[in-house]
Backbone and ligand atoms as CSV (ligand in chain L), in Angstrom:
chain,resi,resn,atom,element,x,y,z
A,1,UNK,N,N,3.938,-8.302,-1.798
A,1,UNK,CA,C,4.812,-7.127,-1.947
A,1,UNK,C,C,6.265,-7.560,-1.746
A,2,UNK,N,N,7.439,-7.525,-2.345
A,2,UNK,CA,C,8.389,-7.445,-2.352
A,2,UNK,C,C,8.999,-6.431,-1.552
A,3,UNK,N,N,10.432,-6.917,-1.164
A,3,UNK,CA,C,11.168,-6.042,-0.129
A,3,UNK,C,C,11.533,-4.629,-0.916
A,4,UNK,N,N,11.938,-4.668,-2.470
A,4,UNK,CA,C,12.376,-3.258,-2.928
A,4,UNK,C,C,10.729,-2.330,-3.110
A,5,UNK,N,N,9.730,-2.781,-2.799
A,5,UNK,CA,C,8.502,-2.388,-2.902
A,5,UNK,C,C,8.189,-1.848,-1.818
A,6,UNK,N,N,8.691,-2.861,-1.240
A,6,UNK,CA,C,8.062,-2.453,1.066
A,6,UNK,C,C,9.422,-1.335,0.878
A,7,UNK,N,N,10.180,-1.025,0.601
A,7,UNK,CA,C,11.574,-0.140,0.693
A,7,UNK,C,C,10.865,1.581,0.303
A,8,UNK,N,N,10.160,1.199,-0.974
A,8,UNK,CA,C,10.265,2.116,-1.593
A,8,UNK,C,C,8.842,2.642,-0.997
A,9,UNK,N,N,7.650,2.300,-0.283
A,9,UNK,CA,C,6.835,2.817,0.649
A,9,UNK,C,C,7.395,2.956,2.064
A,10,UNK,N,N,8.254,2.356,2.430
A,10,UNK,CA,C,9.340,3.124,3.909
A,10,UNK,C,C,9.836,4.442,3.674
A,11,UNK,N,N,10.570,4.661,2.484
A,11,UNK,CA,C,11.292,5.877,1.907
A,11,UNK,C,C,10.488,6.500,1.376
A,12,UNK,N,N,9.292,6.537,0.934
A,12,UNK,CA,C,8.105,7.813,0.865
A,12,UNK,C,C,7.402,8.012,2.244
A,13,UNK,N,N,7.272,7.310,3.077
A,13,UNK,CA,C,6.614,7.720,4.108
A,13,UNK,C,C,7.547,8.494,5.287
A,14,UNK,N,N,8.846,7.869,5.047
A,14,UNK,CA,C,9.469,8.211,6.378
A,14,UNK,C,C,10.040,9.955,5.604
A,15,UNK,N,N,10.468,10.424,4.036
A,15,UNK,CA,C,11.017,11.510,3.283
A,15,UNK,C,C,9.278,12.278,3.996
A,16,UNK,N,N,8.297,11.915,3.573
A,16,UNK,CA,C,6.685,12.878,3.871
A,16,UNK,C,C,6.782,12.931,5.313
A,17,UNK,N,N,7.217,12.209,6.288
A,17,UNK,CA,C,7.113,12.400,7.807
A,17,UNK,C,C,8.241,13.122,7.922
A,18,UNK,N,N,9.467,13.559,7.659
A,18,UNK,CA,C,10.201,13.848,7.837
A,18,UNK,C,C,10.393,15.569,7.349
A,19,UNK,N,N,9.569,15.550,6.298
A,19,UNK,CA,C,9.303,16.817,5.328
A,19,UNK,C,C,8.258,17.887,6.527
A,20,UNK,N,N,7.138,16.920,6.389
A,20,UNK,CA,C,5.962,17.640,6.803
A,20,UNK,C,C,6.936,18.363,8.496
A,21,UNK,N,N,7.131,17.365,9.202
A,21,UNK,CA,C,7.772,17.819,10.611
A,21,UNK,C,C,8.447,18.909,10.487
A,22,UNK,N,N,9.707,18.977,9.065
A,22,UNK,CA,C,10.352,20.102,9.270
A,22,UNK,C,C,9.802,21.326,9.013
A,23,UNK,N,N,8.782,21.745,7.967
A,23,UNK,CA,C,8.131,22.523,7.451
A,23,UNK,C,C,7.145,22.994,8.523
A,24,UNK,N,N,6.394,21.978,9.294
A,24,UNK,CA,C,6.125,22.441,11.168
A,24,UNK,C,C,7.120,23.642,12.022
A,25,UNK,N,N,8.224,22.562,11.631
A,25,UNK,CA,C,9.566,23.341,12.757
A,25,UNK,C,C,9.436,24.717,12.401
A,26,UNK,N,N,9.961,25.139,11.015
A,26,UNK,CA,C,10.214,26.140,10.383
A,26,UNK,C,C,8.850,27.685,10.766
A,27,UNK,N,N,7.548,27.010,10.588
A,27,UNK,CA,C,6.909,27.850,10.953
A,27,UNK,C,C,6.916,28.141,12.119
A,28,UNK,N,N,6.456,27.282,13.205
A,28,UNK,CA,C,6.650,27.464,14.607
A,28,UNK,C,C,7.617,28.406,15.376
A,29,UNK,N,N,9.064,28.155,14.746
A,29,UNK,CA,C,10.260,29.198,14.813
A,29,UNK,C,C,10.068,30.483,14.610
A,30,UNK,N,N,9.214,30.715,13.428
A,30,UNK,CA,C,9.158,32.020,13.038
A,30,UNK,C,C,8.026,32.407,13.656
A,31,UNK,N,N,6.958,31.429,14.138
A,31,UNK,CA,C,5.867,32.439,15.004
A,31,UNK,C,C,6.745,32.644,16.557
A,32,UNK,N,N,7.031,31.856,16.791
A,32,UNK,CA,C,8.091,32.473,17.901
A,32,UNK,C,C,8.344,33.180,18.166
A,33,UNK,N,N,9.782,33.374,17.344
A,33,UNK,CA,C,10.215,35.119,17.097
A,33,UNK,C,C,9.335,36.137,16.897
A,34,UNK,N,N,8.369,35.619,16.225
A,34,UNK,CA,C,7.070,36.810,16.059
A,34,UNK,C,C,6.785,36.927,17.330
A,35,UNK,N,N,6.745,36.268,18.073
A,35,UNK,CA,C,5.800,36.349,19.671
A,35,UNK,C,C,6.992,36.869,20.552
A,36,UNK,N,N,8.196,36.949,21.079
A,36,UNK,CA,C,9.439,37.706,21.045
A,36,UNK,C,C,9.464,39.022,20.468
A,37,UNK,N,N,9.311,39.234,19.445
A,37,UNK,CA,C,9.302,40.411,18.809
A,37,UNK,C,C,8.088,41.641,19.787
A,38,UNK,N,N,6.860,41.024,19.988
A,38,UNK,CA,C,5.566,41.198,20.401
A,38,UNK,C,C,6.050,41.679,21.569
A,39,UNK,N,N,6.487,40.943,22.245
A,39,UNK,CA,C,6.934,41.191,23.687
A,39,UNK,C,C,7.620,42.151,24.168
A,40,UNK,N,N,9.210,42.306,23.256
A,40,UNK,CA,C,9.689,43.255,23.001
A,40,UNK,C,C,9.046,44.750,22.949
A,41,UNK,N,N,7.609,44.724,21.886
A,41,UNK,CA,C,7.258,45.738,21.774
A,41,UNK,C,C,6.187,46.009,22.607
A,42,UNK,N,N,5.464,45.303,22.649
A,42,UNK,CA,C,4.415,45.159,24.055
A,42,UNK,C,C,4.730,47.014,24.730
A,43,UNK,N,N,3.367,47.496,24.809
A,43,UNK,CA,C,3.454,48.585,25.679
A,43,UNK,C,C,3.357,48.253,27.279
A,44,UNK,N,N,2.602,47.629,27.563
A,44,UNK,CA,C,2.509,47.237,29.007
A,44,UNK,C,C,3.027,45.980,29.287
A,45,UNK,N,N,2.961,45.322,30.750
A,45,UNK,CA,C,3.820,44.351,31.404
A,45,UNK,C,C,2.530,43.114,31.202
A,46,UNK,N,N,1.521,43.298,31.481
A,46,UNK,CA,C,0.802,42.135,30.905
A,46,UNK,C,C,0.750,41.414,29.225
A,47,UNK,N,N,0.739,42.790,28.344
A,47,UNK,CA,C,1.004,42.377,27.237
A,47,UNK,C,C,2.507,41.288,27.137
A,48,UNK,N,N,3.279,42.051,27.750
A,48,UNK,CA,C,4.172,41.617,26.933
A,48,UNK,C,C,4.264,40.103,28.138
A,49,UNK,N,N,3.872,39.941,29.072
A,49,UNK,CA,C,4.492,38.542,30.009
A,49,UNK,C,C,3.469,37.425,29.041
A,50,UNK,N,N,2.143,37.655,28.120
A,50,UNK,CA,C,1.102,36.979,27.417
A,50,UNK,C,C,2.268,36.395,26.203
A,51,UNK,N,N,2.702,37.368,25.558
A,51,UNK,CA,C,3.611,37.457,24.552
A,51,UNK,C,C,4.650,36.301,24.858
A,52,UNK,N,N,5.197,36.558,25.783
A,52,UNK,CA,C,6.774,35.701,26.156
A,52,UNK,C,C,5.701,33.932,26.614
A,53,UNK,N,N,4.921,33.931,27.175
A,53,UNK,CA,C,4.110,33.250,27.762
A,53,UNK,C,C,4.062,31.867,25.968
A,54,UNK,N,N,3.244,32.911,25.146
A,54,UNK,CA,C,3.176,32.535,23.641
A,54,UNK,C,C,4.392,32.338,23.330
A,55,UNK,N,N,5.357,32.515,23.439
A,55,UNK,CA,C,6.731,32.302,22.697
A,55,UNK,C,C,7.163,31.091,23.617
A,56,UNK,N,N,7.199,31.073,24.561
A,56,UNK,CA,C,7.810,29.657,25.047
A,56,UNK,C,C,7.043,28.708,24.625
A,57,UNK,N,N,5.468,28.688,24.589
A,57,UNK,CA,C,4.425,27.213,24.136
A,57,UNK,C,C,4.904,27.266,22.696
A,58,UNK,N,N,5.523,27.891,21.923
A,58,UNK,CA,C,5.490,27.926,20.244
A,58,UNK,C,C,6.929,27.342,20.229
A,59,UNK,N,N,7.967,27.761,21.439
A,59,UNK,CA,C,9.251,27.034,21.140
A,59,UNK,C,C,9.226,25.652,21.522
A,60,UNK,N,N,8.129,25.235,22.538
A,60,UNK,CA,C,8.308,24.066,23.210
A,60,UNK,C,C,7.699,22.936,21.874
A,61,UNK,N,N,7.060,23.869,20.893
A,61,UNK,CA,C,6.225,22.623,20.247
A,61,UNK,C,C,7.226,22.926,19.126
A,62,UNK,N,N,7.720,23.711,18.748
A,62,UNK,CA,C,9.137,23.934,17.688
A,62,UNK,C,C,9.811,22.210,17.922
A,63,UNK,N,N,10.237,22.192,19.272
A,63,UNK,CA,C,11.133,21.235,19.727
A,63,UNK,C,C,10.551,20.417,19.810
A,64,UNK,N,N,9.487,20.079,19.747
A,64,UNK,CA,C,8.692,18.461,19.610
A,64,UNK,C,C,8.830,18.053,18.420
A,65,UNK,N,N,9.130,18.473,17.304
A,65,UNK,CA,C,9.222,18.603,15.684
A,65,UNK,C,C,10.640,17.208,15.667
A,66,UNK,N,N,11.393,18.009,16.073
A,66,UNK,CA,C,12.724,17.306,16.197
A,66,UNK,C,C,12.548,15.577,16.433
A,67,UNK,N,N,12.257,14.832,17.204
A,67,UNK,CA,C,12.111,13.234,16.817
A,67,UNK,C,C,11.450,13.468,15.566
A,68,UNK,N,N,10.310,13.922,15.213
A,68,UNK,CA,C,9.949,13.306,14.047
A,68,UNK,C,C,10.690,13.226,13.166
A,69,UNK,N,N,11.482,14.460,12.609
A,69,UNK,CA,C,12.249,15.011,11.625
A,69,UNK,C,C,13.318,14.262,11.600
A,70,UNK,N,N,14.005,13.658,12.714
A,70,UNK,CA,C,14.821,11.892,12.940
A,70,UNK,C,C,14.601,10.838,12.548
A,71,UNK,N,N,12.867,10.718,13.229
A,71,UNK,CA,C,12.587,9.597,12.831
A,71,UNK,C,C,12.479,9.410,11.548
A,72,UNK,N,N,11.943,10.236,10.872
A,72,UNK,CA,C,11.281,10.406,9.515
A,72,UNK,C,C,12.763,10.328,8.468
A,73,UNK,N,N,13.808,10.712,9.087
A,73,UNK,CA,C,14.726,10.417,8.533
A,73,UNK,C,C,15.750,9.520,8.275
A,74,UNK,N,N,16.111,8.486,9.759
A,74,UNK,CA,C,15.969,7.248,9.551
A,74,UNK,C,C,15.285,6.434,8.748
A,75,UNK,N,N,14.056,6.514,8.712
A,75,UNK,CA,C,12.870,5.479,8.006
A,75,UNK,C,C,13.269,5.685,6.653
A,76,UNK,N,N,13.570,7.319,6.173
A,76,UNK,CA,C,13.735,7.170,4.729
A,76,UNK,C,C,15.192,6.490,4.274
A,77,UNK,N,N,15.765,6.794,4.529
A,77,UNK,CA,C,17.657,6.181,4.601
A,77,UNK,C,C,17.593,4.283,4.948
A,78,UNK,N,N,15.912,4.134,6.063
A,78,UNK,CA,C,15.496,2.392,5.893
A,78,UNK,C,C,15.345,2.258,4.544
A,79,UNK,N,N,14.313,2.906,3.996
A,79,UNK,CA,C,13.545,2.506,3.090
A,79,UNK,C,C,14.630,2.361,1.615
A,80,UNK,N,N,15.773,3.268,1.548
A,80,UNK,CA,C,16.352,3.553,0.888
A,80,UNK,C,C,17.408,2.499,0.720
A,81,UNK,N,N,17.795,1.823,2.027
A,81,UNK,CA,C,19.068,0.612,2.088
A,81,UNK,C,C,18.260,-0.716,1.539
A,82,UNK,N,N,16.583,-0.741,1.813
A,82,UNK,CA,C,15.817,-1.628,1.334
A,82,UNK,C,C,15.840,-1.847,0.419
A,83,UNK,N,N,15.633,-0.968,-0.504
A,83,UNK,CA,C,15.228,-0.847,-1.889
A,83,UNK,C,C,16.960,-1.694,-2.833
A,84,UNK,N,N,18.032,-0.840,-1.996
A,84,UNK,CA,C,19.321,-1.476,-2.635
A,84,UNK,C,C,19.309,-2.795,-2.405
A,85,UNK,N,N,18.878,-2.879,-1.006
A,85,UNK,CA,C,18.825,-4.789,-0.816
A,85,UNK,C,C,18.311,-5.834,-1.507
A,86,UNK,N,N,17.326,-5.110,-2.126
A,86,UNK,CA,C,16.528,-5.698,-3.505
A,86,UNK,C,C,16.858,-5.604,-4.643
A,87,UNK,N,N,18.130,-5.035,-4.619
A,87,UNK,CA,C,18.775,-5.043,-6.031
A,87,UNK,C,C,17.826,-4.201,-6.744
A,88,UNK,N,N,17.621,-2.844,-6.315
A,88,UNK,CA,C,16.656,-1.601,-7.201
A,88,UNK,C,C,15.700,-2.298,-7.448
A,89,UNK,N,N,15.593,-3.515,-8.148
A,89,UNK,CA,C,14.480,-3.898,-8.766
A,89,UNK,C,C,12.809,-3.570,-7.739
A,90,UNK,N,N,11.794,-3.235,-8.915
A,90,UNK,CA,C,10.740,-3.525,-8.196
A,90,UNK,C,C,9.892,-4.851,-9.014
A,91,UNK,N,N,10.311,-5.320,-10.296
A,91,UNK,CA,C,9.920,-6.767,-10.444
A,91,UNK,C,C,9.952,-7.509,-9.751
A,92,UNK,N,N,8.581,-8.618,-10.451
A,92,UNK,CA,C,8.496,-9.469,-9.415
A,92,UNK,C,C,9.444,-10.919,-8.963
A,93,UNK,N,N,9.884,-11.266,-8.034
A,93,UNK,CA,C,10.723,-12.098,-7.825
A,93,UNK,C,C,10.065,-13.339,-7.771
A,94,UNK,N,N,10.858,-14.686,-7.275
A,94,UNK,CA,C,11.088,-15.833,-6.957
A,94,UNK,C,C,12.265,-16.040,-6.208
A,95,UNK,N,N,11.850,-17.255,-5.365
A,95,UNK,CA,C,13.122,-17.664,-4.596
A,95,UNK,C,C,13.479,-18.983,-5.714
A,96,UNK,N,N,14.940,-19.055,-5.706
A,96,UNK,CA,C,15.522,-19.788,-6.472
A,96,UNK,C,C,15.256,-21.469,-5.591
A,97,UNK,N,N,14.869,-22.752,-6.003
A,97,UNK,CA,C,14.539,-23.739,-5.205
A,97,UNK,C,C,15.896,-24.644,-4.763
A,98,UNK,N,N,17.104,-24.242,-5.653
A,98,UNK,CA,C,18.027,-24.776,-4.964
A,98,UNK,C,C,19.247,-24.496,-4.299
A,99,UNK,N,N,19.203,-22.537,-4.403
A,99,UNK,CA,C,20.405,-22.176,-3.914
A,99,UNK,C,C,19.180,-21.448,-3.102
A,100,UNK,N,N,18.348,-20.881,-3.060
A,100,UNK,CA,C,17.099,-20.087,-1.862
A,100,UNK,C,C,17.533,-18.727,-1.991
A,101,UNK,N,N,18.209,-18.036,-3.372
A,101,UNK,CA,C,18.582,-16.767,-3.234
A,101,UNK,C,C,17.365,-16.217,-4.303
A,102,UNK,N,N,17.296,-15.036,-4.410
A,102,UNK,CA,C,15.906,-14.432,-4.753
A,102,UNK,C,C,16.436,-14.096,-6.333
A,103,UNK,N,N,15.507,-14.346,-7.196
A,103,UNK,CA,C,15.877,-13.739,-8.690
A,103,UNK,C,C,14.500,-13.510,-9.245
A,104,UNK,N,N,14.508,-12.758,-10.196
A,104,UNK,CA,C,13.461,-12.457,-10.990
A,104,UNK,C,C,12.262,-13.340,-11.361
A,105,UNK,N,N,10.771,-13.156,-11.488
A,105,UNK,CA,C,10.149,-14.063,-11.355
A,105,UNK,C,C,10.029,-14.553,-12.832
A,106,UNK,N,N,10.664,-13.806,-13.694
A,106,UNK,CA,C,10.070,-14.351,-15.186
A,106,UNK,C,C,11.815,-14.923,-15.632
A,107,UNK,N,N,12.940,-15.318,-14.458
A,107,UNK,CA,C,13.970,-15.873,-15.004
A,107,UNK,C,C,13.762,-16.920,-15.213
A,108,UNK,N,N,14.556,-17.742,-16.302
A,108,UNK,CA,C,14.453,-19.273,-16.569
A,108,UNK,C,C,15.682,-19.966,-15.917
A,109,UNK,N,N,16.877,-18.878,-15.937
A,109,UNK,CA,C,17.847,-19.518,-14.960
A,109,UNK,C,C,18.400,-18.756,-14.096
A,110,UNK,N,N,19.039,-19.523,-12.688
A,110,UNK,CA,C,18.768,-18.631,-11.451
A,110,UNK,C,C,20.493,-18.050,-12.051
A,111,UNK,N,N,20.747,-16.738,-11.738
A,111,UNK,CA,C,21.701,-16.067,-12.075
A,111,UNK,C,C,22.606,-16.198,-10.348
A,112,UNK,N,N,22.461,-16.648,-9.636
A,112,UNK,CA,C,23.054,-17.507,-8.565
A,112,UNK,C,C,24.191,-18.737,-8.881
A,113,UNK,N,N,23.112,-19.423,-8.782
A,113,UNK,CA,C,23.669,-20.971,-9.132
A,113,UNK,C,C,23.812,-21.505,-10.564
A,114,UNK,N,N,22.826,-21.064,-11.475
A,114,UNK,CA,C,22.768,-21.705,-12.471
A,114,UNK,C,C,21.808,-22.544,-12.792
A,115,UNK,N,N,20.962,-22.884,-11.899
A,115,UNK,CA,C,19.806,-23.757,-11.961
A,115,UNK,C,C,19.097,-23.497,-12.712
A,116,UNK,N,N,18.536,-23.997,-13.952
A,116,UNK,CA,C,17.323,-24.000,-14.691
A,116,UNK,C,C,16.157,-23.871,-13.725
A,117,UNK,N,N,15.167,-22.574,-14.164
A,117,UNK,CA,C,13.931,-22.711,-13.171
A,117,UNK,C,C,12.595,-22.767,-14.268
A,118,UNK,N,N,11.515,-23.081,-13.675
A,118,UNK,CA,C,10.452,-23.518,-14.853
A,118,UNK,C,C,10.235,-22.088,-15.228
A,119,UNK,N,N,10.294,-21.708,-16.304
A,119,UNK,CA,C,9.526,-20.271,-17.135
A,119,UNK,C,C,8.281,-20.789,-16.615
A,120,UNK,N,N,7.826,-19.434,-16.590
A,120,UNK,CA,C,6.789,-18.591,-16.429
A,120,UNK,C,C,6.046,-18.787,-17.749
A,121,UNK,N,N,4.282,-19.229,-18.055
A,121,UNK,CA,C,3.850,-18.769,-19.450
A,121,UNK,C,C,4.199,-17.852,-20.258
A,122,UNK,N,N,4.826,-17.284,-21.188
A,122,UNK,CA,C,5.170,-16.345,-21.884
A,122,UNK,C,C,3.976,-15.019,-21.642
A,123,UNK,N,N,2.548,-15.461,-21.728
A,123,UNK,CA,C,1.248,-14.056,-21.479
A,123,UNK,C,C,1.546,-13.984,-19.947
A,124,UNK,N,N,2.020,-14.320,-19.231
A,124,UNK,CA,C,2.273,-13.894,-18.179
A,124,UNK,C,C,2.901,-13.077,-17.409
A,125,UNK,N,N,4.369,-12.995,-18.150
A,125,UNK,CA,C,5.260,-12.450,-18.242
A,125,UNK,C,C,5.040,-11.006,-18.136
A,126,UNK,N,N,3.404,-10.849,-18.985
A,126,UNK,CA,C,3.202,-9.526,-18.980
A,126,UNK,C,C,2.201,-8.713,-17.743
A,127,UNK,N,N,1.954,-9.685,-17.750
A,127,UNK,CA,C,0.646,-9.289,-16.160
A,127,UNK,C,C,1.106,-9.094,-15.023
A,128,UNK,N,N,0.067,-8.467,-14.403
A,128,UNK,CA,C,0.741,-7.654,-13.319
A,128,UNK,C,C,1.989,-8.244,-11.893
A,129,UNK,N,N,2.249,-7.684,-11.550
A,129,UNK,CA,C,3.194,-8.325,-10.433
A,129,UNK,C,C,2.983,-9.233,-9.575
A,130,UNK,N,N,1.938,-9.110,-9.660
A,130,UNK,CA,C,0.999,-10.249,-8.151
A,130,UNK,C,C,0.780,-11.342,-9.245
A,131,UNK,N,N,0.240,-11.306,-10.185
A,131,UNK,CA,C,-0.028,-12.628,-11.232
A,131,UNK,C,C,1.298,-13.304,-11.653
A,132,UNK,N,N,2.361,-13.093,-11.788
A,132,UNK,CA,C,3.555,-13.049,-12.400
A,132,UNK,C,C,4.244,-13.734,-11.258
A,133,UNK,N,N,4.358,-13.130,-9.870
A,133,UNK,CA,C,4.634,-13.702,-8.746
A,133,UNK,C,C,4.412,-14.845,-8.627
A,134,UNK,N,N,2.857,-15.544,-8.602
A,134,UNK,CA,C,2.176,-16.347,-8.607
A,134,UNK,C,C,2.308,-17.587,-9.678
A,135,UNK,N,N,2.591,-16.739,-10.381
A,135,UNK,CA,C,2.813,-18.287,-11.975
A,135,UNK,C,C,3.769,-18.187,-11.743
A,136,UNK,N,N,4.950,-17.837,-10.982
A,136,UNK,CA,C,6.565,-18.302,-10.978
A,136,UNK,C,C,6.652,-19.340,-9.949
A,137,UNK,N,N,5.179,-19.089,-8.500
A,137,UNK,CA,C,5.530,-19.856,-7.647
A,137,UNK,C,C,4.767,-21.617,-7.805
A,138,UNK,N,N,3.503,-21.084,-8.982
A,138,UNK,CA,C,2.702,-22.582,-9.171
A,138,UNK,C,C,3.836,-23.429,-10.257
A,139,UNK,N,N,5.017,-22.515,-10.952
A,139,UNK,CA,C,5.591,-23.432,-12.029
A,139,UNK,C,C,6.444,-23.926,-11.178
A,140,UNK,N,N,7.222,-23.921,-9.664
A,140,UNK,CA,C,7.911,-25.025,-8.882
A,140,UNK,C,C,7.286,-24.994,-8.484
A,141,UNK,N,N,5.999,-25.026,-7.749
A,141,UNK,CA,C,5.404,-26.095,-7.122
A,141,UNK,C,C,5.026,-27.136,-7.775
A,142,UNK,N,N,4.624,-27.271,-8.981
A,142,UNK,CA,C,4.378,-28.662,-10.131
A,142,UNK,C,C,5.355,-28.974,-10.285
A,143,UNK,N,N,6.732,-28.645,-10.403
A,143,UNK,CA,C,7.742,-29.356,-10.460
A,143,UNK,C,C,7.920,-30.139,-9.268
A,144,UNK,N,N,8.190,-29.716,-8.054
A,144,UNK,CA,C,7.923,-30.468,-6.587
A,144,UNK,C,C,7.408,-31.602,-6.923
A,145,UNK,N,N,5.840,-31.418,-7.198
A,145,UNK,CA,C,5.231,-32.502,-6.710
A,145,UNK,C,C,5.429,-33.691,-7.992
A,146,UNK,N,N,6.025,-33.373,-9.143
A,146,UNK,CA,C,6.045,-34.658,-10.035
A,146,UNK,C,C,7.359,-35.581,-9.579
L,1,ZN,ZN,ZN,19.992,-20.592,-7.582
């Protein structure tokens, strides 16, 4: 997996943790006030101390919402600086063997330095990311070893 890949599962998980928490908050708030409201109207003093009783456990878990809805929002804004760090791309890469900066796995020359790198088989080019990965990293390693 590549870093704009690992980015772009940080920034769906942390946007869904961050979503789901608030959409928690939101209800919780409003059963609240519902339970406030209750109290308010409550005919007797037991009703209504049950009521207020319910409204504080519904605000206290309202407010537990809050880290997540942080966290979840950090992680996505991670996932999101990730993904730029990878240059958007979600193709598959290579590390370049003589400047060590990362370029595309089906480049022939590193857009870094300039280095000629071994192409990739041309049917390869088309297969999936993990295969493509892989024939970029066996075409310098045969170069290495000759
Ligand atoms: Zn290079």
């Amino acid at each position: 997996m590549n870093f704009g890949k690992m980015g772009l599962v940080v920034f769906v998980l942390g946007l869904a943790i961050a979503a789901g928490a608030g959409m928690n908050r939101m209800s919780l708030d409003r059963r609240a006030t519902n339970a406030s409201v209750a109290a308010t109207l409550a005919d007797n003093a037991w009703r209504r101390i049950n009521h207020r009783a319910d409204g504080e456990d519904l605000r206290e878990a309202r407010d537990k919402m809050i880290p997540w809805i942080i966290g979840g929002g950090i992680a996505a804004v991670l996932g999101l600086g990730m993904i730029f760090a990878a240059g958007g791309s979600f193709l598959p890469t290579r590390t370049c063997p003589k400047c060590a900066e990362t370029v595309r796995a089906a480049a022939v020359v590193c857009k870094h330095c300039g280095t000629d790198l071994q192409p990739v088989a041309p049917n390869q080019s088309k297969s999936s990311y993990r295969a493509l990965a892989k024939a970029a990293e066996d075409a310098e390693r045969k170069v290495k070893r000759s």
